[in-house]
C-alpha positions in Angstrom: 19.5 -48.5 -6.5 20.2 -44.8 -7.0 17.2 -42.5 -7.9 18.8 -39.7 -9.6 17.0 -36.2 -9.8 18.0 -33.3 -11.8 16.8 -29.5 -11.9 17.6 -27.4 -14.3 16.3 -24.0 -14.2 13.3 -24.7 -12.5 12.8 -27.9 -14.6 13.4 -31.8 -13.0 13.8 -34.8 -14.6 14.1 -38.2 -12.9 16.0 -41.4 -13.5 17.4 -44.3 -12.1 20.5 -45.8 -11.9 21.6 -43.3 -15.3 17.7 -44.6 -16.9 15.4 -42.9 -17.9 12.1 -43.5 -15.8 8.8 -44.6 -18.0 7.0 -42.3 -19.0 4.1 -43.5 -16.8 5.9 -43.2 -13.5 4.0 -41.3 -10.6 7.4 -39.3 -10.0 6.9 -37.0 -13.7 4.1 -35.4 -12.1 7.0 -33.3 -9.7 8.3 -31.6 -12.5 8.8 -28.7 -10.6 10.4 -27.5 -7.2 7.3 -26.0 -6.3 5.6 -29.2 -6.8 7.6 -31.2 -4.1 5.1 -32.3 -1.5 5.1 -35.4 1.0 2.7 -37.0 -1.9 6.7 -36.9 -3.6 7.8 -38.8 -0.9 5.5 -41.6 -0.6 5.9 -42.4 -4.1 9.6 -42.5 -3.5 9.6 -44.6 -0.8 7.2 -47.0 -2.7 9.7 -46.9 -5.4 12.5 -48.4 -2.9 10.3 -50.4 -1.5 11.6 -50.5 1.9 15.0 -51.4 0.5 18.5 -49.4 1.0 19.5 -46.7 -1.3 20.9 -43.1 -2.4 19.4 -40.4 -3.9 21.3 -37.8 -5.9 20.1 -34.5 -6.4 22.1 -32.1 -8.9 20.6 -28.7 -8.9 20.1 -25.6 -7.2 20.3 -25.2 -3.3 17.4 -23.7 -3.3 15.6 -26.7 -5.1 17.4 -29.0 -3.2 16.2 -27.0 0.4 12.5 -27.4 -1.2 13.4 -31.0 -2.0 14.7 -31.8 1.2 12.2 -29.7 3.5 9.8 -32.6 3.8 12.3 -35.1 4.1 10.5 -38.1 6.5 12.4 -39.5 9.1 11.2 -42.5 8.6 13.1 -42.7 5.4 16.1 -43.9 7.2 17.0 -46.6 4.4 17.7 -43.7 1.9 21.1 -42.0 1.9 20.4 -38.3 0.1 23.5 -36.8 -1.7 23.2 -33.3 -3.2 25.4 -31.9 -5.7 25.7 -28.2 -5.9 24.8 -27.6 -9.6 26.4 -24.1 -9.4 29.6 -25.6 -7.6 29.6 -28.0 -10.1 29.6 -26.1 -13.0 32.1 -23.9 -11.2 34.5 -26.8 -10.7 33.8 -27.4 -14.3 34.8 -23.7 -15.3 38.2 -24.1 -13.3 39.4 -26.8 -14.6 38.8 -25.8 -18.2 40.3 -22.8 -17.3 43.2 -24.5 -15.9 44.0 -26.3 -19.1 43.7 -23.7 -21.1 46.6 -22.0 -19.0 48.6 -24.8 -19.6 48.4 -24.6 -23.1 49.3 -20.9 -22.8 52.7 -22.1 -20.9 53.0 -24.5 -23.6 53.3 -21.8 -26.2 56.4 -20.2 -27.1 54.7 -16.3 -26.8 56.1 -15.6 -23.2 60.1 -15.8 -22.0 60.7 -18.4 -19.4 60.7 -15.4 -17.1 57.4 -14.5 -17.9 56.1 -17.8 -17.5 57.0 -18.3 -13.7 55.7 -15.0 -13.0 52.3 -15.5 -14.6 52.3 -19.4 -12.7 53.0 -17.4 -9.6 50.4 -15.2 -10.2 48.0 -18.0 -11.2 48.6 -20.2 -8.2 47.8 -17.1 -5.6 44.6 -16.2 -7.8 43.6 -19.8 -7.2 44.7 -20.2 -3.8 41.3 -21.8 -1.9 42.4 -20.7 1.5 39.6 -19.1 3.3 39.6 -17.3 6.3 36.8 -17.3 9.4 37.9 -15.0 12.0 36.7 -15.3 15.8 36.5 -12.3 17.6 35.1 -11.5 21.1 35.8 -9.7 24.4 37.1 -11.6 27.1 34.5 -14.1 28.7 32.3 -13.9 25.9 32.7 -17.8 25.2 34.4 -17.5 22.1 37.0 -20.2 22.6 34.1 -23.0 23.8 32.3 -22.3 20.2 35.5 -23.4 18.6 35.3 -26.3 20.5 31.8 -27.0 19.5 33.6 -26.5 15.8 35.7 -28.6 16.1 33.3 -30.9 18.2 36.4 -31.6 21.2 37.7 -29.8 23.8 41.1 -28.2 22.5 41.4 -24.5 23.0 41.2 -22.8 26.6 37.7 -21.8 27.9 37.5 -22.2 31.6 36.4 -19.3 33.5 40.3 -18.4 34.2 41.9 -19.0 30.9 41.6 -16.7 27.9 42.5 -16.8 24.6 46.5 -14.8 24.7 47.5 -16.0 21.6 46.3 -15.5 18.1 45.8 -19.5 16.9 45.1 -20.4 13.3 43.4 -23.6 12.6 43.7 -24.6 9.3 41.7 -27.8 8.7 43.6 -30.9 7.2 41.0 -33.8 6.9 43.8 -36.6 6.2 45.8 -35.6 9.9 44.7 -38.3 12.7 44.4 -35.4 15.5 45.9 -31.8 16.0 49.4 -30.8 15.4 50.5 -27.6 16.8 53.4 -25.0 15.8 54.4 -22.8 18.0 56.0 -19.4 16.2 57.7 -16.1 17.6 57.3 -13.0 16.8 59.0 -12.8 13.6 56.6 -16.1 12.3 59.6 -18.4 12.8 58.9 -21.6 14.0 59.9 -22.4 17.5 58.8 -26.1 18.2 56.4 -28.4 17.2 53.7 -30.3 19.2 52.1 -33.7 17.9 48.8 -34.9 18.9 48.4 -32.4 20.5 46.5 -32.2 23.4 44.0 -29.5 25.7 46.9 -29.7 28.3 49.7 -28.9 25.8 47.3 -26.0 24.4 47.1 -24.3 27.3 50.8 -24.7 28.4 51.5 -23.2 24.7 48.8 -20.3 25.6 50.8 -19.6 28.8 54.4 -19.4 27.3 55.2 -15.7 26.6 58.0 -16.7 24.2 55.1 -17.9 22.0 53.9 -15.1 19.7 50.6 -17.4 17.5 50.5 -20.9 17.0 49.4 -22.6 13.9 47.2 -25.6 14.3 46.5 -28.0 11.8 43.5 -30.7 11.9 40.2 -32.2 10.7 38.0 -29.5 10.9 34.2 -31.8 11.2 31.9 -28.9 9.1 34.1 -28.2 6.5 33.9 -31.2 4.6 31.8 -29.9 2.2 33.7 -26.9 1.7 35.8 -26.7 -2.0 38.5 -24.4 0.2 40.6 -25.0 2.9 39.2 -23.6 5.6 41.1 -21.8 8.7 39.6 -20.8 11.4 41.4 -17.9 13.9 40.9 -17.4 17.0 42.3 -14.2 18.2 42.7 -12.7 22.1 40.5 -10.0 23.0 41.0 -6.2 22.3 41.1 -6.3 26.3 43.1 -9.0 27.5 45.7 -8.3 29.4 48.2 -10.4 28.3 49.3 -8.6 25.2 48.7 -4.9 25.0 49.4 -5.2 21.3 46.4 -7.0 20.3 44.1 -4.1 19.6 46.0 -2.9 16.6 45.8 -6.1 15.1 41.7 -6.2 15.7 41.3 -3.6 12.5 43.3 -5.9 10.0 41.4 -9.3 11.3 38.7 -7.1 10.1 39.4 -5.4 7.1 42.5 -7.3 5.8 41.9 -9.4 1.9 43.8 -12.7 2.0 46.2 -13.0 -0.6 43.9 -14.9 -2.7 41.6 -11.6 -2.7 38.9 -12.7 -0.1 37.9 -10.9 2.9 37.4 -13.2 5.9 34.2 -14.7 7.5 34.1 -12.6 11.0 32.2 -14.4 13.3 31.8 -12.4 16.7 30.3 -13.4 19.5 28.4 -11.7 21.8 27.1 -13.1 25.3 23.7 -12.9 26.2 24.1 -11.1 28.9 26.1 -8.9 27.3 24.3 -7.2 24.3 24.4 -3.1 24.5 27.8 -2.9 26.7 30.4 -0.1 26.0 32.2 -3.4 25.9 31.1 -4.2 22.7 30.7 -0.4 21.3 34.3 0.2 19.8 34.5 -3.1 18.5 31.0 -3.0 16.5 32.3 0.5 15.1 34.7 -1.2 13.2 32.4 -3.5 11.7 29.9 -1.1 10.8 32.4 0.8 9.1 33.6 -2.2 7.4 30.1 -3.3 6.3 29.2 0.2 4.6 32.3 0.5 2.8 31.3 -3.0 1.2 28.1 -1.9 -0.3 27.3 -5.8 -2.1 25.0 -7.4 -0.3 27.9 -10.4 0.6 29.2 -7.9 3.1 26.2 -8.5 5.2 26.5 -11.9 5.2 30.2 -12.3 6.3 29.6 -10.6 9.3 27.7 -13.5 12.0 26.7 -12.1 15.4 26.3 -15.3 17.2 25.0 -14.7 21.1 26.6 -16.9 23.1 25.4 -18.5 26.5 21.5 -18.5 25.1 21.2 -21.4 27.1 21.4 -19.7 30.2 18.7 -17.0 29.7 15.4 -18.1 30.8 12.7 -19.4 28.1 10.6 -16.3 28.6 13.0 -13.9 27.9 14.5 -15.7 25.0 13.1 -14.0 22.1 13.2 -10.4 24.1 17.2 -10.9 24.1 17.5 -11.5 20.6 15.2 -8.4 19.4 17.5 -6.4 21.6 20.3 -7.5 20.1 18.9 -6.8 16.2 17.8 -3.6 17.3 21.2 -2.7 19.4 22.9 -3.8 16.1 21.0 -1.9 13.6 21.1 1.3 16.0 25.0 0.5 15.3 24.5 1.1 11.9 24.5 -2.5 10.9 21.5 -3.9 7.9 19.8 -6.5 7.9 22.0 -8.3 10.3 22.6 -11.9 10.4 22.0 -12.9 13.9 22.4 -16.9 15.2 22.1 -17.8 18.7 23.9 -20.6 20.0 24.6 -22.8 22.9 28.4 -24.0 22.3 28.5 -25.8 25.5 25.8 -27.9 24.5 27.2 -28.6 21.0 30.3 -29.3 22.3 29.4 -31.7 24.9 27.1 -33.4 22.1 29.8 -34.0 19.8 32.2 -34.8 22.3 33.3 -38.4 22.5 34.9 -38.8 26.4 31.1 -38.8 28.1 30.5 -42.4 29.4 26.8 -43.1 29.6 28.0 -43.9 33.3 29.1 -40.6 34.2 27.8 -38.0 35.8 28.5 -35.9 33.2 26.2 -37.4 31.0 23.1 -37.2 33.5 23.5 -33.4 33.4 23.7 -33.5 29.3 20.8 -35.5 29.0 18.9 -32.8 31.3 20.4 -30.1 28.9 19.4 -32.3 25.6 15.7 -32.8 27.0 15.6 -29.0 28.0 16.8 -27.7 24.8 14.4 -30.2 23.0 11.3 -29.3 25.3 11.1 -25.8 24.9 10.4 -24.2 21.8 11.8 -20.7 22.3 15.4 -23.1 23.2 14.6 -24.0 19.4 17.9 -21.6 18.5 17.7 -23.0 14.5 14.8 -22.0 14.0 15.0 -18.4 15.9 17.9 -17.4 13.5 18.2 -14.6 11.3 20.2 -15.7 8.1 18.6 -13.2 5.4 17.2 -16.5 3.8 21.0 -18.0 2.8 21.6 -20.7 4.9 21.1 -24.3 4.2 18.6 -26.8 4.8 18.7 -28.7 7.9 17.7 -32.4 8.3 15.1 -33.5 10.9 16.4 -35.6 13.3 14.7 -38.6 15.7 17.6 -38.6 17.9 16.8 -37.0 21.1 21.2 -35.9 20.5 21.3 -34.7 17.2 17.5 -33.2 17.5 19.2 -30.8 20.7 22.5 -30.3 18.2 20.2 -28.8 15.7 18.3 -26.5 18.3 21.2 -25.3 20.1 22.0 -23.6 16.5 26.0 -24.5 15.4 24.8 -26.3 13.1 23.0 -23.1 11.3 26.1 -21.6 12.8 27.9 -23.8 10.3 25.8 -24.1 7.6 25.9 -20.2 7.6 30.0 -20.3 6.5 29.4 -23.0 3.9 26.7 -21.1 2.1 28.4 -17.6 2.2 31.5 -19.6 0.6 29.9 -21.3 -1.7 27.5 -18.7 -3.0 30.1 -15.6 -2.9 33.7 -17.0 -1.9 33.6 -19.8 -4.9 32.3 -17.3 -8.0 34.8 -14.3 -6.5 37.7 -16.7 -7.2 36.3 -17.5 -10.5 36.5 -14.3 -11.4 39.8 -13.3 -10.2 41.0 -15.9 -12.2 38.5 -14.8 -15.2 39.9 -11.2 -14.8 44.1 -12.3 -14.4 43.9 -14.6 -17.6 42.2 -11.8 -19.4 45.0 -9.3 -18.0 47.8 -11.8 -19.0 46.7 -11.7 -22.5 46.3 -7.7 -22.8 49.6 -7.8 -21.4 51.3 -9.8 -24.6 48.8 -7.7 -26.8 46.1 -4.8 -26.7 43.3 -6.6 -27.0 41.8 -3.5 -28.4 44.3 -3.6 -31.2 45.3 -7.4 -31.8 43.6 -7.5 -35.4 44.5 -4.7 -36.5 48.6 -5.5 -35.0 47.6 -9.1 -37.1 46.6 -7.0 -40.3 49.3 -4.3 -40.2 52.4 -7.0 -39.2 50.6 -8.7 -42.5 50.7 -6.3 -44.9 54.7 -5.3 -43.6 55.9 -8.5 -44.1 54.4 -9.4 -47.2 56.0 -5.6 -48.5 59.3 -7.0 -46.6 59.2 -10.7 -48.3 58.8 -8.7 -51.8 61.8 -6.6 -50.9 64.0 -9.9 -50.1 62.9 -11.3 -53.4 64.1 -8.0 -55.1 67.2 -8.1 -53.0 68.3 -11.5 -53.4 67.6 -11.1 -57.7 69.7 -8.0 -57.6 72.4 -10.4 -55.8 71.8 -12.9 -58.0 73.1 -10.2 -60.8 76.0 -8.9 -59.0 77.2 -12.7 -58.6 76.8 -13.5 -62.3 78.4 -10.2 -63.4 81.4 -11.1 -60.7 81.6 -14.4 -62.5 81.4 -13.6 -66.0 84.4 -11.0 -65.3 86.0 -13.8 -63.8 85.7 -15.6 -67.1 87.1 -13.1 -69.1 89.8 -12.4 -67.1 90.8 -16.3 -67.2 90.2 -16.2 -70.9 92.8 -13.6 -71.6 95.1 -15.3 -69.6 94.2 -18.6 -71.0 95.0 -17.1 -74.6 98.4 -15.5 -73.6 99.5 -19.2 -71.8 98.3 -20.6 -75.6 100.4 -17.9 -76.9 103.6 -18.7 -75.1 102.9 -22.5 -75.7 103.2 -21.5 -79.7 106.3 -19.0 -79.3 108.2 -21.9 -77.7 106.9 -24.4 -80.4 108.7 -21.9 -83.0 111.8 -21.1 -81.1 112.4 -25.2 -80.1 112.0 -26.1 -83.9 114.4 -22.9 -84.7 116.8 -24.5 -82.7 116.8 -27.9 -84.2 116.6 -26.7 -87.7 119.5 -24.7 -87.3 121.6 -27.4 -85.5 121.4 -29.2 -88.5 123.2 -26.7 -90.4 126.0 -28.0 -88.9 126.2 -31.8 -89.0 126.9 -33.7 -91.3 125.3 -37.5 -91.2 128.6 -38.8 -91.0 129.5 -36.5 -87.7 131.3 -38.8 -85.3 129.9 -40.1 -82.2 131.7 -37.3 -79.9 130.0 -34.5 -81.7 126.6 -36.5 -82.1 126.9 -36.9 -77.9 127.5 -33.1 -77.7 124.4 -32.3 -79.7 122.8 -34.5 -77.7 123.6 -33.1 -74.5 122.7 -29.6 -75.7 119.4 -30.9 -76.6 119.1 -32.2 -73.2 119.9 -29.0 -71.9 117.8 -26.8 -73.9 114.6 -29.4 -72.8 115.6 -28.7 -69.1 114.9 -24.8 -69.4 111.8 -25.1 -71.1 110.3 -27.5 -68.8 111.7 -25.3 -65.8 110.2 -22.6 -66.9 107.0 -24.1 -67.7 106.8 -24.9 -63.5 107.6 -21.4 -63.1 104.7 -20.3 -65.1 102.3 -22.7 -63.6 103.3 -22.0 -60.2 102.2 -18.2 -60.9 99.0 -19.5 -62.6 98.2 -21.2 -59.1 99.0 -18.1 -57.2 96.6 -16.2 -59.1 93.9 -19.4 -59.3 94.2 -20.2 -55.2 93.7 -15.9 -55.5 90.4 -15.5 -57.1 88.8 -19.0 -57.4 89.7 -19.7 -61.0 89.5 -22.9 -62.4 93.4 -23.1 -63.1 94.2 -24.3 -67.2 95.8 -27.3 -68.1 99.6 -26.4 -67.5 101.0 -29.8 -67.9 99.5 -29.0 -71.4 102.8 -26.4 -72.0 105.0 -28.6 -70.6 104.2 -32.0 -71.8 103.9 -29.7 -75.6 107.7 -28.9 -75.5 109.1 -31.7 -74.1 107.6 -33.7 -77.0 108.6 -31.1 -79.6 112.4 -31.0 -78.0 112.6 -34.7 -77.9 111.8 -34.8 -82.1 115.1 -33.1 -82.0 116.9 -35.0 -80.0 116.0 -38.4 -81.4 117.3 -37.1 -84.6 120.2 -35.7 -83.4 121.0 -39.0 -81.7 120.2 -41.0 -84.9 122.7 -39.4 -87.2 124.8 -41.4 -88.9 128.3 -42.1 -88.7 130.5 -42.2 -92.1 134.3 -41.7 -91.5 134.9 -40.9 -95.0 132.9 -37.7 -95.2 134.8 -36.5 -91.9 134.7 -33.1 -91.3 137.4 -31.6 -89.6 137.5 -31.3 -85.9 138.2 -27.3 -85.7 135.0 -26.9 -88.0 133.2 -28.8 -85.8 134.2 -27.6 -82.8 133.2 -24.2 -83.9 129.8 -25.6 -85.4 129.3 -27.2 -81.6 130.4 -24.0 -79.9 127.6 -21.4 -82.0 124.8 -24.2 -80.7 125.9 -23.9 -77.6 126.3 -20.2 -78.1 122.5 -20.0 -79.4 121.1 -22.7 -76.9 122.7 -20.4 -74.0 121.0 -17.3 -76.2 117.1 -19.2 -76.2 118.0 -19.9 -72.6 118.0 -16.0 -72.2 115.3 -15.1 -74.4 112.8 -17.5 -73.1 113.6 -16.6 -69.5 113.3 -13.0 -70.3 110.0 -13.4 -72.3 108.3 -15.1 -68.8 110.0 -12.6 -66.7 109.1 -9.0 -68.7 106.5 -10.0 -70.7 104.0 -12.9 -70.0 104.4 -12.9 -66.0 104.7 -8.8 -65.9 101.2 -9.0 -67.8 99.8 -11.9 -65.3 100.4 -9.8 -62.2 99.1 -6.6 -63.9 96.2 -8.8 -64.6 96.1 -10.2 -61.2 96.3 -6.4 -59.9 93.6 -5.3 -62.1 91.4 -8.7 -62.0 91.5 -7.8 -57.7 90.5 -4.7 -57.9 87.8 -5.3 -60.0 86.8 -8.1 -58.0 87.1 -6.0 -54.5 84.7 -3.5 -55.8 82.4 -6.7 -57.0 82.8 -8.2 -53.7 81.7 -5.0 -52.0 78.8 -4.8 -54.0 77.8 -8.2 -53.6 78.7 -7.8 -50.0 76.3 -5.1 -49.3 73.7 -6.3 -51.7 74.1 -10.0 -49.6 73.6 -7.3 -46.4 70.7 -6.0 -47.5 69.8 -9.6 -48.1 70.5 -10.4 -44.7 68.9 -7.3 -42.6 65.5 -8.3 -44.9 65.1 -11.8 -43.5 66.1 -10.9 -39.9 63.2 -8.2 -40.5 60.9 -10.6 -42.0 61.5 -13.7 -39.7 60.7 -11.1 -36.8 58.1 -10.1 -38.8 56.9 -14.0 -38.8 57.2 -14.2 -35.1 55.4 -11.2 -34.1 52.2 -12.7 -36.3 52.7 -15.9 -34.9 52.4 -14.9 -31.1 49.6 -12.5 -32.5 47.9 -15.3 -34.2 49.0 -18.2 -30.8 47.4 -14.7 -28.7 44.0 -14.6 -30.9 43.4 -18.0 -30.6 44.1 -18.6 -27.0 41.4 -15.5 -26.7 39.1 -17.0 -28.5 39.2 -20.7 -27.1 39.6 -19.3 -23.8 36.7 -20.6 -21.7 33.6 -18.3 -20.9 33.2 -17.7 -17.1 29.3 -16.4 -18.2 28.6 -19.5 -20.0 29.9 -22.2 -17.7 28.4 -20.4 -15.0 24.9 -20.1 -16.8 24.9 -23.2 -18.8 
């Protein structure tokens, strides 16, 4: 069974397994977080009845600390699982936001260009790496409260080592172990060590050809954490090893990630060290660091954790840590956020290499019952968090009861809160603040309706224009074509005209012929005529093809839509072959002979006469019908030429129009694609509040 309770806003609700409970159930009466009381408890335990089962709170953590406070541990048959209602809605937020971006890419409103750019820019906004630096003088036992981080012995910390490299841990919770990289001093990689070991880590922290190494593993605390966390751990502005390492100290300090966030600085102070010049130079920095940040997260990213509180005596516990909140605050440093913490213990604790059989474990056990024993060892509860820590779960196990008091664990619940309370809604609203600034970057916001109204009004004024344009067009193509017309009628009339002429002249002929025949001519002269018909049918149909090849010329010219030539030739060979059938029908009557030297003459002036229309026709295509088709032709292309340019730079103003007015379309379409994306762009205020 899963008991599900809900605050919103100060306001719970309860239900089971997504049910509502009845309205009669003891639980209503813990309507509010103030209202939470072991009373709450009872009845929940009577509602699981001794059997397994998970409660879920959603809401606040500050509900959720109330809820939890009086957590029994006798409860041990009820897994509680809290969900962040702020992270949640957060999450929410992001991914919205993400889609939303998406369907900005999807748009045409940005070159491809201008799409990788903004995805790059997008991708280091939302970049969840988050940064804890470590910093401490030598021998302050920095590198053994990594190790109680990590919860195994990995980085150097016996009394002769010290930290000589600057090692990132960067937490990976599918790797099975560490993996180490080893890099120079250009960030090249030099070698790569797998499951990697405390040996291997301290042979890497001895090589001098080894400028940082890069670690990569499960870091236990960070589970929790929406960010990848890494931790640094960074030499000493003192060690010896590396005389560089001081002007790094500043920028571990002071130095944003890329993805905007200034680190987490944890640093640790010894016990017995609190007030040395030691520590003066490096708390200078901080203090400067802290003022410069006035919002009250600044405070909180800066941890002093006092190190070694296990060896100060009991008596003189609280004594060491007023000295060092007051030695802090004489630094200049508010409100500090003080934890003390004993990382051996915590490390031994979590460590999984102590046999119960070893002797080892006799001295933790002393250590676990001393820690447990003596109040003022109660480190959890002696640490000053300015109220933003988590709430921490009582323990019946003599182990995790010591864990808890020797304070890493409010060492770590410190980190998670400060991410999750300032880290998380700082990226939001980087990413809130780029989206906003990729949009005024396609359009001034300030001025995107009125751009909407203006690019409105110009292309309706630009799509009027066209429509002028293209009737004006219109115009010029039907004047063009109407002269066209004309042109071909005038021709069209002269061809009819020549068509007649021949009519006339080819009946000329054959009247005339007769003149000279007799019906009783004999066959010789009747062949003669004949053939001089023949003859005379040739020309005419020749020079028909001539004419209709220079009708074609001019057609193929000017697009005209060429007259029936056949029609002139078919026309006069018809008319010519009237003649020559009756030529070749005459008939033959010896009696009525005339005499051969009066025919021969007669046969010789047809001839004469055919050779004559031969002549004239020729000369009629030649000076007078063609001459007057190529004037035409000149004329008819001049005209046309100064039509054409019209129409050509009518058909330009044509074209500039819609190039104007379909970049006119585009622009209001990205404005319109740019006003909607703003408006159904998600509201970081209102999925933060809802």
């Amino acid at each position: 069974m899963r008991l599900e309770i809900k605050e919103v806003n100060g306001v719970v609700t309860f239900s089971i397994d997504g049910e509502g409970l009845s309205a009669d159930a003891a639980l209503w009466s813990y309507d509010t977080p103030n209202k939470f009381s072991d009373e709450m408890w009872q009845d929940i335990h009577n509602l699981f009845n001794g059997e397994t089962g998970e409660i879920q709170f959603e809401g606040s953590q500050e509900a959720f600390n109330q809820f939890s406070r009086q957590f029994p541990s006798n409860l041990t048959n009820l897994n509680i699982k809290f969900i962040d209602s702020k992270t949640e809605q957060s999450l929410r937020y992001e991914t919205e936001l993400k889609q939303w971006f998406d369907q900005l890419l999807a748009t045409d409103v940005l070159t491809e260009q201008q799409k990788e750019n903004a995805k790059a820019r997008f991708k280091e906004a939302a970049n969840n790496v988050f940064v804890v630096n470590v910093l401490a003088r030598v021998s302050a036992g920095k590198s053994t409260l990594i190790n109680a981080l990590l919860g195994q012995k990995l980085m150097p910390s016996n009394n002769n080592a010290e930290t000589a490299k600057i090692t990132q841990i960067i937490d990976n919770d599918s790797t099975d172990g560490f993996t180490a990289i080893a890099l120079d001093d250009n960030h090249n990689q030099m070698y790569r060590v797998d499951h990697l070991s405390p040996q291997k880590m301290d042979e890497l922290n001895d090589d001098n050809n080894v400028a940082s190494v890069q670690l990569t593993g499960d870091i236990p605390f960070a589970k929790s954490i929406d960010y990848a966390l890494e931790l640094v751990d960074t030499p000493g502005p003192d060690n010896v090893m590396n005389k560089d390492h001081h002007l790094q100290f500043d920028k571990l300090i002071t130095r944003q990630n890329k993805n905007g966030f200034k680190p987490v600085v944890i640093y640790v102070i010894p016990a017995d060290g609190i007030g040395t010049d030691s520590t003066d130079d490096l708390l200078n920095v901080i203090t400067k660091e802290s003022r410069a940040d006035y919002q009250e997260s600044a405070r909180n990213r800066f941890v002093f954790v006092i190190s070694k509180m296990d060896t100060v005596k009991p008596k003189n516990v609280i004594e060491t840590l007023d000295n060092a909140k007051e030695y802090l605050m004489k630094k200049g440093i508010e409100q500090p956020v003080v934890i003390p913490v004993s990382a051996e213990l915590a490390l031994n604790i979590r460590r999984n290499d102590i046999s119960e059989d070893d002797d080892e474990y006799e001295e933790l056990e002393f250590k676990v019952h001393k820690q447990n024993k003596h109040a003022e060892f109660h480190f959890d509860e002696l640490a000053m968090t300015n109220g933003v820590s988590e709430s921490e779960p009582t323990y019946d196990d003599d182990m995790l009861k010591a864990l808890q008091h020797s304070g890493i664990v409010t060492l770590e619940s410190q980190i998670r809160t400060y991410i999750n309370e300032f880290a998380a809604p700082a990226r939001l609203s980087r990413l809130d603040s780029l989206t906003d600034h990729i949009l005024s970057e396609m359009v001034d916001p300030t001025k995107l309706v009125g751009s909407m109204t203006t690019v409105q009004t110009e292309l309706n004024q630009v799509q009027q224009d066209f429509e002028d344009a293209k009737e004006n067009l219109d115009d010029e193509t039907k004047v063009l074509q109407e002269k066209r017309l004309a042109d071909f009628k005038n021709v069209k009339e002269e061809i009819q005209q020549l068509v007649a002429d021949s009519k006339s002249q080819v009946s000329l002929v054959i009247s005339e012929s007769f003149k000279y025949f007799h019906p009783t001519t004999n066959a010789q002269r009747s062949r003669k005529l004949t053939e001089i018909n023949h003859k005379l049918l040739g020309v005419i149909i020749q020079s028909a093809r001539d004419l209709e090849v220079e009708l074609k010329k001019i057609g193929e010219a000017h697009n005209f839509i060429l007259p029936d030539v056949d029609e002139i030739t078919e026309t006069t060979k018809a008319l010519l072959q009237q003649g020559l059938n009756q030529s070749s029908n005459l008939t033959m009557v010896e009696d009525e002979a005339v005499d051969d030297d009066n025919a021969q003459k007669t046969i010789a002036a047809i001839t004469s006469y055919c050779a004559a229309f031969e002549d004239d026709f020729t000369s009629l295509l030649q000076t007078n019908l063609l001459r007057r088709l190529k004037q035409t032709k000149h004329n008819l292309a001049e005209q046309i030429q100064e039509l054409t340019d019209t129409q050509r730079q009518q058909q330009g103003v044509v074209d500039g129009l819609v190039q104007k007015r379909d970049s006119l379309v585009t622009q209001l379409k990205k404005l319109k694609i740019v006003n909607n994306l703003r408006d159904s762009k998600p509201s970081l205020k209102e999925s933060v509040e809802a």
